[in-house]
C-alpha positions in Angstrom: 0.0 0.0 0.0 1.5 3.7 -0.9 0.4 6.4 1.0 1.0 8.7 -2.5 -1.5 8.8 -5.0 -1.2 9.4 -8.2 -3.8 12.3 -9.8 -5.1 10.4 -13.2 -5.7 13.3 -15.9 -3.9 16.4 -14.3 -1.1 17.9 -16.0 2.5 19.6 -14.4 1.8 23.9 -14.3 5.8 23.9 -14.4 6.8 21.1 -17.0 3.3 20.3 -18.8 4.0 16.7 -18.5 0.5 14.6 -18.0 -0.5 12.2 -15.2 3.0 12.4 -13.2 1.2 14.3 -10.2 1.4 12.4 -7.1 -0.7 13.8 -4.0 1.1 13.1 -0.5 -2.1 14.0 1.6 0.5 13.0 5.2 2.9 15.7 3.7 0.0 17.9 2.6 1.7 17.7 -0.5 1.6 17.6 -4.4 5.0 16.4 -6.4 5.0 16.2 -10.1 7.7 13.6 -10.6 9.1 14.1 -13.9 10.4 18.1 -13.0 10.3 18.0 -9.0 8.0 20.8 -8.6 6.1 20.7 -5.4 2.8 22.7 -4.0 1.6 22.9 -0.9 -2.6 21.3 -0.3 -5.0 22.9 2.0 -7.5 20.9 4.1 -10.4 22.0 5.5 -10.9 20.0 8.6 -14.7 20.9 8.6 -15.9 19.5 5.1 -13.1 16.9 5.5 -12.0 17.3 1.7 -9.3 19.2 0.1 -9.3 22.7 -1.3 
């Protein structure tokens, strides 16, 4: 089991590369794995979703 997920059908802002972003939701965070760019996830503790 990986905690990382891989986000089918979204494509890199940085690199433009599609279906190489991975969301970390422990780390709160989103890695596209081809160029290394990272971004920070907000969660909103009432709806229980991400923003």
């Amino acid at each position: 089991m990986t905690l990382a997920h891989v986000l089918d059908g979204l494509r890199c802002a940085s690199c433009h590369t599609l279906n190489v972003l991975w969301l970390d939701p422990v780390r709160a965070l989103v890695e596209c794995r081809e160029c290394g760019q990272t971004a920070l996830t907000v969660h909103d503790i009432n709806e229980g979703r991400f923003l």
